[in-house]
C-alpha positions as CSV (number, residue, x, y, z in Angstrom):
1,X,0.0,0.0,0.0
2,X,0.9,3.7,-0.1
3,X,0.1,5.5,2.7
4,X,2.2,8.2,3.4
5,X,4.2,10.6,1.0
6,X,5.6,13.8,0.6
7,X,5.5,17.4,-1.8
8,X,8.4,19.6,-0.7
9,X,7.9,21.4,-3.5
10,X,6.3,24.7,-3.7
11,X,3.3,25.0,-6.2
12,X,3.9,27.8,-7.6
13,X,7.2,26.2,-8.8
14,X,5.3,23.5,-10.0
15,X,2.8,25.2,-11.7
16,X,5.4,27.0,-13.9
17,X,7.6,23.8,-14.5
18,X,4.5,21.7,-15.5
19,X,2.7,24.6,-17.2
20,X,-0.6,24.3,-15.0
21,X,-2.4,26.6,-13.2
22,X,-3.5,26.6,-9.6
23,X,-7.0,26.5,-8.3
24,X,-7.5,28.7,-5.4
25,X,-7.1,26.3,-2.6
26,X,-4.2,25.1,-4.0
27,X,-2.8,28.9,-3.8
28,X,-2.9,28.9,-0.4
29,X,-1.6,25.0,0.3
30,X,1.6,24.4,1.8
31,X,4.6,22.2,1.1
32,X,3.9,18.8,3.3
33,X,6.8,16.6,3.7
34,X,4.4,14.0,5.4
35,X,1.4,13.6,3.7
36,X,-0.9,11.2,5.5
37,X,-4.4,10.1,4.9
38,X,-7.5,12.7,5.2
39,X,-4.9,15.0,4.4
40,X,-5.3,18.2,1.7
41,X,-3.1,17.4,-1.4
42,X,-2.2,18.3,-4.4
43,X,-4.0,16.7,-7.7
44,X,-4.4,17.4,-10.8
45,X,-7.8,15.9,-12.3
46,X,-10.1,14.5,-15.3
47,X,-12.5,17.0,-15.4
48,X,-9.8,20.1,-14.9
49,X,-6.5,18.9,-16.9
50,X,-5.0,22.1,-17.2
51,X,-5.8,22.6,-13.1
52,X,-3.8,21.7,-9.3
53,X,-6.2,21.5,-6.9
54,X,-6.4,20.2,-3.7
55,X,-8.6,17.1,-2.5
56,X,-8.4,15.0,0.4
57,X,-6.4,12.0,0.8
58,X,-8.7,8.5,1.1
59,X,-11.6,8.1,-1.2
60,X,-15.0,8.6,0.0
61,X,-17.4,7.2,-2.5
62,X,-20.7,9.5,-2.9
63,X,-22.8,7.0,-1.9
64,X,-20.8,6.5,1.5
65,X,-22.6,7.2,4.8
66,X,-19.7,8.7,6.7
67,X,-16.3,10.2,5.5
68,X,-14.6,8.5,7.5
69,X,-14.7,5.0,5.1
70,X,-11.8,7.5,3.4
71,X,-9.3,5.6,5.5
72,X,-10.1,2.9,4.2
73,X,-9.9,3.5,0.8
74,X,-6.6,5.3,0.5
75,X,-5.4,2.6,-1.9
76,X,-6.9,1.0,-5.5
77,X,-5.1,-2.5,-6.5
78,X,-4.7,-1.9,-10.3
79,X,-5.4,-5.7,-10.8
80,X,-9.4,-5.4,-9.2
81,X,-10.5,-1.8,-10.5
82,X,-13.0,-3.4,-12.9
83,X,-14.4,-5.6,-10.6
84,X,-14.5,-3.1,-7.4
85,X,-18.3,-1.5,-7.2
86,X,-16.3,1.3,-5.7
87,X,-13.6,1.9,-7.9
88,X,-15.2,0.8,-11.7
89,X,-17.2,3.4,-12.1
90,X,-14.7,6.2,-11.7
91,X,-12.2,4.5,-14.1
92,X,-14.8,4.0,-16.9
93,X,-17.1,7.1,-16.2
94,X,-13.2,9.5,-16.3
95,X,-13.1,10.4,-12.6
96,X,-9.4,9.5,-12.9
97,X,-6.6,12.2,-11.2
98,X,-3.1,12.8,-11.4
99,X,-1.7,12.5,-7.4
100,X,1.9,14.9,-7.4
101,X,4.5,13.6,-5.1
102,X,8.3,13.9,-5.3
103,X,8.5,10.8,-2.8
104,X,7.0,8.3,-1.1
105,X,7.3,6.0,1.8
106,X,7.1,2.6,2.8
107,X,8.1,0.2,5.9
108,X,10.0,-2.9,5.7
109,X,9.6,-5.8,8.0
110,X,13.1,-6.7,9.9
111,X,12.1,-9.0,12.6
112,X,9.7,-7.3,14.5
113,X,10.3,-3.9,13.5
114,X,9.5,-2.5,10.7
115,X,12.2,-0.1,9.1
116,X,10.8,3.2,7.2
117,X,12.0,4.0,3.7
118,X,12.1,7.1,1.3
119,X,11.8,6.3,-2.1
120,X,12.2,9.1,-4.7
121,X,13.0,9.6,-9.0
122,X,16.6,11.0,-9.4
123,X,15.6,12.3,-12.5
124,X,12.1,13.9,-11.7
125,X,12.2,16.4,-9.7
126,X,7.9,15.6,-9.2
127,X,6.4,12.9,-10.7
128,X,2.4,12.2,-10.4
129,X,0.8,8.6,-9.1
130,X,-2.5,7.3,-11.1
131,X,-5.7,7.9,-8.7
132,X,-9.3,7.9,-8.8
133,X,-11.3,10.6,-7.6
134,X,-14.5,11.2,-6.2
135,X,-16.9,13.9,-4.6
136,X,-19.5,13.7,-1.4
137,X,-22.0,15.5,-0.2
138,X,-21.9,15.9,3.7
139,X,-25.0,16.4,5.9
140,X,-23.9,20.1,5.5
141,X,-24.0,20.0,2.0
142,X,-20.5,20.4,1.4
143,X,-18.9,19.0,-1.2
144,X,-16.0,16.8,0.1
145,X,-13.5,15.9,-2.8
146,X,-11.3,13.2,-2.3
147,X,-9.1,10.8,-4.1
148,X,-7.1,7.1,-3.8
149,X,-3.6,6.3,-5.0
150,X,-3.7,3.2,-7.0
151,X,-0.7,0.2,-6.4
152,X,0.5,-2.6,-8.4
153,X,3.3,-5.7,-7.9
154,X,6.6,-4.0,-7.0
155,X,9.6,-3.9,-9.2
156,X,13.0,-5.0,-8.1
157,X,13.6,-2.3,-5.7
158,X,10.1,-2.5,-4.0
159,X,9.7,-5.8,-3.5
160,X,13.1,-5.6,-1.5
161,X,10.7,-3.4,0.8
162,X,7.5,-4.4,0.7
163,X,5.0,-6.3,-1.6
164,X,3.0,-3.5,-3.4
165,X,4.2,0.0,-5.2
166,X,2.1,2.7,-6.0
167,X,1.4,3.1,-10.2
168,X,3.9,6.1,-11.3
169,X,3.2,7.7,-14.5
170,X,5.5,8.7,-17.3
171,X,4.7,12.2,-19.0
172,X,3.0,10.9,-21.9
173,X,0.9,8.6,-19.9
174,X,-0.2,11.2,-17.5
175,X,-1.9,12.9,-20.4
176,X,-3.4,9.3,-21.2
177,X,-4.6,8.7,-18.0
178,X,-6.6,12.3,-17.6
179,X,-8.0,11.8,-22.1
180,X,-11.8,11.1,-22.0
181,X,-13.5,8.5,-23.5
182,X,-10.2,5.7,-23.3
183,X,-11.2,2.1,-23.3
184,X,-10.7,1.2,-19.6
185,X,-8.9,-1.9,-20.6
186,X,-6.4,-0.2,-22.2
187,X,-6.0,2.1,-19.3
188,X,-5.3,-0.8,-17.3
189,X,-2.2,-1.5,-19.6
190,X,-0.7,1.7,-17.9
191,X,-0.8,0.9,-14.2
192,X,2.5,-1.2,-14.5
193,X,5.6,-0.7,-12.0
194,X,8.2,1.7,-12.6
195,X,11.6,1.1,-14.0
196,X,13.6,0.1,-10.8
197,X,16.5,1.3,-12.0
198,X,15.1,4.9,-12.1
199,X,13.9,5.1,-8.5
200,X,16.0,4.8,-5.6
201,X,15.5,4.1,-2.1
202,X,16.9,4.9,1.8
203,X,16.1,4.3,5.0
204,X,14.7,7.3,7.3
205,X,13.9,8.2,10.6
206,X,10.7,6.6,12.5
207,X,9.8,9.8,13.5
208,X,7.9,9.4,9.9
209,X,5.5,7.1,11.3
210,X,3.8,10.1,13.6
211,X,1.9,12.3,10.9
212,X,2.2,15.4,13.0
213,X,6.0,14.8,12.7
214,X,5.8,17.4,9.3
215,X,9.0,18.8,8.5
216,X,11.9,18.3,6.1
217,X,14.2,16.9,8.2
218,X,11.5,13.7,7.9
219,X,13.3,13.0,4.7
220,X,16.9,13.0,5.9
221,X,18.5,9.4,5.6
222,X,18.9,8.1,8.8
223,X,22.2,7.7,10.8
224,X,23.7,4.5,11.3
């Protein structure tokens, strides 16, 4: 699963670099070096292309009775979308996002502790996840928007850590992922692992494991 991961970056950076705009939540959003879910972050989606925004981390279905099923849905297996009620009609019907990230995190099981790692692109300074995105209606009548990071079988270098990997898109499949009207079988055909030998991995501090512990020294390798 992916859980936890970070955007150092400031938006306004990324909106030049990536030739986006921002939205005006995602004006005022700040860099999070420890993104966990329920969290504000930034994505870029279907139905605004050219757009950041900011939705909430965990997917909360509109049909959902409570917001709070969000933690449970922070992850999509790319191998079950079209046969997940949940999750098959937002790949088919376009509610399909872009997630940014510059890093993510996993833990790795030694003995009975389990070891934090920061896994990041040498070459991409940002790089965006394939997600799903939905919006619901709270008692309030506020529109909650929300989104899930979808995972697949690891690649080398992942499955030295643990046994899933979130899907990372190249550039042309970004613009892919967000084109309406794509046969969703051939969508799935994109949600492979990345090239291990363009990621690399270290460990960090378990300070990570504590959300409220957001700051960049969360990213620092860890002293052995």
């Amino acid at each position: 699963m992916c859980g936890r991961y970070s955007v150092k970056q400031d938006l306004k950076k990324v909106e030049v670099q990536l030739k986006l705009r921002l939205s005006e939540k995602a004006k005022n959003w700040k860099p999070s070096y420890n993104i966990a879910p329920s969290q504000l972050a930034p994505v870029v989606t279907s139905d605004k292309p050219d757009v950041i925004d900011v939705f909430h981390f965990g997917l909360v279905p509109h049909w959902a009775k409570d917001k709070k099923v969000g933690y449970k849905m922070i992850n999509a297996r790319s191998e079950t979308l079209l046969e997940k009620p949940s999750f098959k009609p937002l790949l088919v019907n376009n509610k399909r996002c872009l997630v940014l990230a510059d890093s993510f995190f996993e833990w790795k099981k030694q003995g009975k502790e389990k070891q934090p790692f920061r896994i990041y692109l040498p070459e991409r300074d940002v790089f965006f996840f394939a997600g799903l995105w939905s919006s619901w209606k709270d008692p309030e009548g506020e529109m909650y928007n929300s989104y899930s990071i979808i995972t697949t079988a690891p690649n080398k270098l992942m499955a030295k850590i643990h046994d899933r990997m979130p899907v990372i898109l190249t550039r042309e499949e970004e613009k892919m992922w967000l084109e309406p009207d794509q046969n969703p079988k051939d969508l799935l055909k994109l949600l492979n692992a990345y090239p291990a030998d363009a990621m690399k991995a270290y460990e960090i501090s378990s300070k990570v494991n504590k959300p409220t512990n957001n700051y960049p020294e969360i990213l620092d390798p860890v002293s052995k």
